[in-house]
Each structure stands twice: as C-alpha cells, then as structure tokens.
BATI-23483 format. One record per residue (C-alpha): residue number from 0; x, y, z negated; residue in three letters. Coordinates in steps of 0.2 Angstrom, whole numbers. Layout:
+-----+-------+-------+-------+-----+
:   k :     u :     v :     w :   r :
+-----+-------+-------+-------+-----+
: NUM :     X :     Y :     Z : ALA :
...
+-----+-------+-------+-------+-----+
This chain:
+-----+-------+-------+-------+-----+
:   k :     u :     v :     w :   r :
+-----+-------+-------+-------+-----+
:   0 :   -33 :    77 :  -273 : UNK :
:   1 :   -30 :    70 :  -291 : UNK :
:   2 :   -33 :    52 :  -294 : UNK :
:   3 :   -32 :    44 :  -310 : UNK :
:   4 :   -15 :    34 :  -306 : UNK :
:   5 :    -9 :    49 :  -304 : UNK :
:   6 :   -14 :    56 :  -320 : UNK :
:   7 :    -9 :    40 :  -329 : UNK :
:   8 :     7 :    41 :  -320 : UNK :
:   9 :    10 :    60 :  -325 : UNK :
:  10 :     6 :    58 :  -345 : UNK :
:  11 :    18 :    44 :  -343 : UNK :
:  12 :    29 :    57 :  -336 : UNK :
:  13 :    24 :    71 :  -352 : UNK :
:  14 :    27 :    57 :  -365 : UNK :
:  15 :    44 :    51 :  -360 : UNK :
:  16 :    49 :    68 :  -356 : UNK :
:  17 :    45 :    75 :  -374 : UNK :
:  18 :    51 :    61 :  -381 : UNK :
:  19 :    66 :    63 :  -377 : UNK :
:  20 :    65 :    83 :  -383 : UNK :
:  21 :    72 :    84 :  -402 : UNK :
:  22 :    57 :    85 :  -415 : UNK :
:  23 :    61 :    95 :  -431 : UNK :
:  24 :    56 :    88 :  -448 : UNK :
:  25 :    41 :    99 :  -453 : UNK :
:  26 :    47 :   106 :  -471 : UNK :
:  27 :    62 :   112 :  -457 : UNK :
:  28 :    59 :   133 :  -456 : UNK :
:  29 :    73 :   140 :  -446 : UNK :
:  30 :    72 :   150 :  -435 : UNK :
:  31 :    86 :   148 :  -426 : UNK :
:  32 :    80 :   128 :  -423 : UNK :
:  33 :    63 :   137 :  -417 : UNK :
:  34 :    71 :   145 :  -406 : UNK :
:  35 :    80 :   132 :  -398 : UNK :
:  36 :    67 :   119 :  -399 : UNK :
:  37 :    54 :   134 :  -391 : UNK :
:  38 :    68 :   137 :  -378 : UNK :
:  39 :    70 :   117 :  -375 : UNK :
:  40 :    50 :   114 :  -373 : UNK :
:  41 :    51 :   130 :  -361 : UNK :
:  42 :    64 :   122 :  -350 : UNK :
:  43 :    57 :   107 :  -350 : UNK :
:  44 :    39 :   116 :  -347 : UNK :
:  45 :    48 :   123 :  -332 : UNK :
:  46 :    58 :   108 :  -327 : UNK :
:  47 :    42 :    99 :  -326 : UNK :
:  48 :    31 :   109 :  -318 : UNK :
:  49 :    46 :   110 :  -305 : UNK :
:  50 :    45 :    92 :  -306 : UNK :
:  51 :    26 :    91 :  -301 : UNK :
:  52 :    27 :   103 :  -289 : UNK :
:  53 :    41 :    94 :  -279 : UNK :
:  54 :    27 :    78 :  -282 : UNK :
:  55 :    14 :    87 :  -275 : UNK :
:  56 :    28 :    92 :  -262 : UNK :
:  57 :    31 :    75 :  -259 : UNK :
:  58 :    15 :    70 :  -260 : UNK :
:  59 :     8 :    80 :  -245 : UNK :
:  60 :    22 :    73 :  -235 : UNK :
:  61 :    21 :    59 :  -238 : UNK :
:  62 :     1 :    61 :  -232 : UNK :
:  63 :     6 :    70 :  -219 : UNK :
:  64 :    19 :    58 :  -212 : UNK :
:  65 :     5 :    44 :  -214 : UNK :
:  66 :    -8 :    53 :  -205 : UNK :
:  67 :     7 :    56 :  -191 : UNK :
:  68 :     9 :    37 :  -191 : UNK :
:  69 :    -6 :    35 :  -190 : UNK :
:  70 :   -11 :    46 :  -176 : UNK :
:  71 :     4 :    40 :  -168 : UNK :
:  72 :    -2 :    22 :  -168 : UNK :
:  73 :   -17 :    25 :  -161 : UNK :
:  74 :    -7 :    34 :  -147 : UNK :
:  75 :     2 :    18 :  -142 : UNK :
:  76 :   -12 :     7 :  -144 : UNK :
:  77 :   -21 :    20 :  -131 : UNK :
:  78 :    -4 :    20 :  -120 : UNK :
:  79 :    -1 :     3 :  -123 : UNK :
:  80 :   -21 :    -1 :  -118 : UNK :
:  81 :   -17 :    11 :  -102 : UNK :
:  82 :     1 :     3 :   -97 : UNK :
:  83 :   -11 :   -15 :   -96 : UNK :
:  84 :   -24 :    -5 :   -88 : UNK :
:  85 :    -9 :     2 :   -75 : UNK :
:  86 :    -2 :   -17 :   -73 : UNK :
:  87 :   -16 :   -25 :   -69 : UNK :
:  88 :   -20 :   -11 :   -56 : UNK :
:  89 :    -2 :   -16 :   -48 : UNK :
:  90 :    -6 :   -32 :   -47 : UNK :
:  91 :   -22 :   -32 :   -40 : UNK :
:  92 :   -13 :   -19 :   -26 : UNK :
:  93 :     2 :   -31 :   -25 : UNK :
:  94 :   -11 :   -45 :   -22 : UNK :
:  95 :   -20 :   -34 :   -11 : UNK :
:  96 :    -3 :   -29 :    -2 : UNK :
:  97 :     3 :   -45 :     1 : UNK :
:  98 :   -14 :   -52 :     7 : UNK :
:  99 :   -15 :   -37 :    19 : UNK :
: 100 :     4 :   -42 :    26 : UNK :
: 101 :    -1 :   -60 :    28 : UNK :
: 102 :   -15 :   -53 :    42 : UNK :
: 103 :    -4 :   -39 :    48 : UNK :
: 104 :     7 :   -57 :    54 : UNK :
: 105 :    -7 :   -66 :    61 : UNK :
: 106 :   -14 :   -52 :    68 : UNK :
: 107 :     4 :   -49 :    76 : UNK :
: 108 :     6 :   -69 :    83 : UNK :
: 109 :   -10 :   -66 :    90 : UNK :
: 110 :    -8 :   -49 :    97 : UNK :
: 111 :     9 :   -57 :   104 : UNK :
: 112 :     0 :   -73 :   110 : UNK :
: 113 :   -14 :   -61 :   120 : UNK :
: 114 :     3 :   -52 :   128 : UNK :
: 115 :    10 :   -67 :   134 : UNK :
: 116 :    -8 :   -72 :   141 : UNK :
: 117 :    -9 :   -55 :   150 : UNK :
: 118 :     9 :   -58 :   157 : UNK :
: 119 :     5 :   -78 :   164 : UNK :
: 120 :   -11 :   -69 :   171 : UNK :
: 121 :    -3 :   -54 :   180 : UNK :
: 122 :    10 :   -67 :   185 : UNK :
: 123 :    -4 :   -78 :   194 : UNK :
: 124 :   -13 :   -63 :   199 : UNK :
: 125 :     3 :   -58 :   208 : UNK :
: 126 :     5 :   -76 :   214 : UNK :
: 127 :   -12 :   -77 :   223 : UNK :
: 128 :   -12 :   -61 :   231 : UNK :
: 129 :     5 :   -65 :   237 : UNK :
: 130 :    -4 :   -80 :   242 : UNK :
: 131 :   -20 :   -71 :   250 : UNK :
: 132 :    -9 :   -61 :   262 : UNK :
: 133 :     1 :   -75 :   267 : UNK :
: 134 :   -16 :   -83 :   271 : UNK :
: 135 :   -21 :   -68 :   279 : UNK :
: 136 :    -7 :   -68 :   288 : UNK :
: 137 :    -9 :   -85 :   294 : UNK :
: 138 :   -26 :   -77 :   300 : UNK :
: 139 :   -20 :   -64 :   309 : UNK :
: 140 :   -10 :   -77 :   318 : UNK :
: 141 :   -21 :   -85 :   323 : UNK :
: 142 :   -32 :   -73 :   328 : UNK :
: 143 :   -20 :   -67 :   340 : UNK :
: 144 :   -15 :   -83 :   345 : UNK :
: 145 :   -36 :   -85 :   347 : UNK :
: 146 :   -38 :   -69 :   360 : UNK :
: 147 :   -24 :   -75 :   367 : UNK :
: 148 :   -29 :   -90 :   373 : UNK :
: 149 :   -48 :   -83 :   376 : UNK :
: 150 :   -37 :   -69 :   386 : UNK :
: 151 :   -29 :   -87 :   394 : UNK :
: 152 :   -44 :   -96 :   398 : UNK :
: 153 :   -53 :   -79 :   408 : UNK :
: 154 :   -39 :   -79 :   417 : UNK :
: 155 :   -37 :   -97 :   422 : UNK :
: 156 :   -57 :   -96 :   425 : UNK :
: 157 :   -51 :   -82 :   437 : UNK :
: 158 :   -38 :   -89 :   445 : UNK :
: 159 :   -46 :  -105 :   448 : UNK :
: 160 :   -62 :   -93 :   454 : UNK :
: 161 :   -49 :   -84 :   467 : UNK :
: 162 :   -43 :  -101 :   474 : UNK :
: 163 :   -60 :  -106 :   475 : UNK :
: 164 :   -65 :   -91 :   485 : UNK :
: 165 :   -49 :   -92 :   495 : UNK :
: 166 :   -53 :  -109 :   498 : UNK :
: 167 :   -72 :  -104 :   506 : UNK :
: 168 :   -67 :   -87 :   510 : UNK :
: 169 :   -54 :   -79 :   521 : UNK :
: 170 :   -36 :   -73 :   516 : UNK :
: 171 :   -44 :   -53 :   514 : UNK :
: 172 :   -57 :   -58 :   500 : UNK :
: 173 :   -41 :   -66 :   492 : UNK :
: 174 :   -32 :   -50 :   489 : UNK :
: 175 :   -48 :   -41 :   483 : UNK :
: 176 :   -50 :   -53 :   469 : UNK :
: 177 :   -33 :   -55 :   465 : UNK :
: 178 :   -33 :   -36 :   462 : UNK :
: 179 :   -47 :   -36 :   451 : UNK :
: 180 :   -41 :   -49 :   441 : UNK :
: 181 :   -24 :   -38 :   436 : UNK :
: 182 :   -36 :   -25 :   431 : UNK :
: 183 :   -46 :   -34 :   419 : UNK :
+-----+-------+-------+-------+-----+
C-alpha cells in the first residue's frame, strides 16, 4: 500500500536521481553521446527500480517487525496480566497457608492439653481404685473380724449355756453339750 508520502518521497528520489544524470544540449546529435546517455538512464532505470524494490523490501519488514512487536506486546501485557493473576493466587494460598498453620498449633496445644487431661484422669482413676480395693479390703477385714466375733459370741452363749446346765444338771448332760458345741 502506496501512500502519498511515499510517492512525494519517491519523485523526490526520480528528481535528484536524474539530475544528477548528464543532459545533452539539444542541437547535440551524436550518437555515440545517445548511446551513453540511453545506457546511463537504463542503469539508472535499473538501479532504481532495484532501489524501490529493496524499499518495498524494507518496507514490508519493517511492517512486519511492527506487527511482530505488536503482537509481541500484547503477549506480555497477557503474561504480564497472568504473572499478577498467578501472584495474587500465591498470596491468597500463602494467607490461606499460614492461617491454616496458626490452627494446626492451636488445634495441637489443645490436643496436647486434652492428653495430659486424659493422663491426670487415668492417674486418679488408677488412684481411687487402688483406693476402692484398699477399702474393700478393709471390708473384708472386717467382715472376718465380724463372723468372727459373731462365731465368738455363739460360743460364749454356748459355753455359758453348758455351765448353766452343768450348774442345774448333772456332770453326764455336761459332756453331751460340750460335744455338740465342738460340732457347731
């Protein structure tokens, strides 16, 4: 695509490049000078159409290379759009991270505290049944000690019998009494 500039810009080009060419005098009819000024606007011709070609050469690269840049600027403005996208993403994990390791240390004091509750408790637990079978065998004691002396007291209820008998009764009445009281 031609615009004016660059048609300005190329008669600009023509008119300094054929001025420079030699001009003959018009009454001049050689042919030898014909020849050489035809030869010099034909190397100049193809000079410059060499010339324009290497423009239009230029000129597409140069279009091209914009339309690289371009395209390679709204590439980083994407990635640059997506590396903030990506760091605010860290940061709201890193938040989110260390919120969760703040209740990770809680919850571990108060799963700690809760274990050495449960140890105190089995400690007493331990304590009062150590203390129960104490007591019961204090119980026990006692209730030995309690048929004993129930054992005791039949006997002495037995023996003052047999010497109240023996008292009233006669020596033979003794002995049978005295043997049932062994058996009992």
């Amino acid at each position: 695509m031609v615009t004016s500039c660059d048609l300005f810009a190329f008669t600009s080009f023509q008119t300094m490049i054929y001025s420079w060419l030699p001009i003959m005098p018009p009454n001049t009819t050689h042919l030898d000078k014909v020849q050489t000024i035809t030869w010099a606007n034909a190397e100049a011709s193809s000079e410059l159409l060499q010339i324009e070609a290497e423009i239009e050469e230029i000129k597409r690269k140069k279009i091209q290379l914009e339309a690289d840049k371009q395209q390679r600027d709204a590439d980083l403005r994407i990635r640059s759009g997506e590396v903030q996208t990506l760091q605010k993403e860290y940061e709201a994990i890193s938040s989110t991270n260390q919120q969760l390791e703040r209740q990770r240390g809680e919850a571990q004091k108060k799963l700690d505290e809760l274990e050495d509750q449960k140890n105190r408790f089995h400690s007493e637990v331990v304590e009062i049944k150590e203390k129960c079978a104490a007591k019961q065998r204090d119980i026990d004691e006692l209730d030995q000690k309690l048929k004993q002396q129930d054992r005791l007291e039949k006997v002495h209820m037995i023996i003052l019998f047999i010497i109240i008998v023996n008292i009233v009764f006669s020596d033979s009445v003794f002995l049978y009494l005295s043997t049932f009281c062994f058996i009992i």
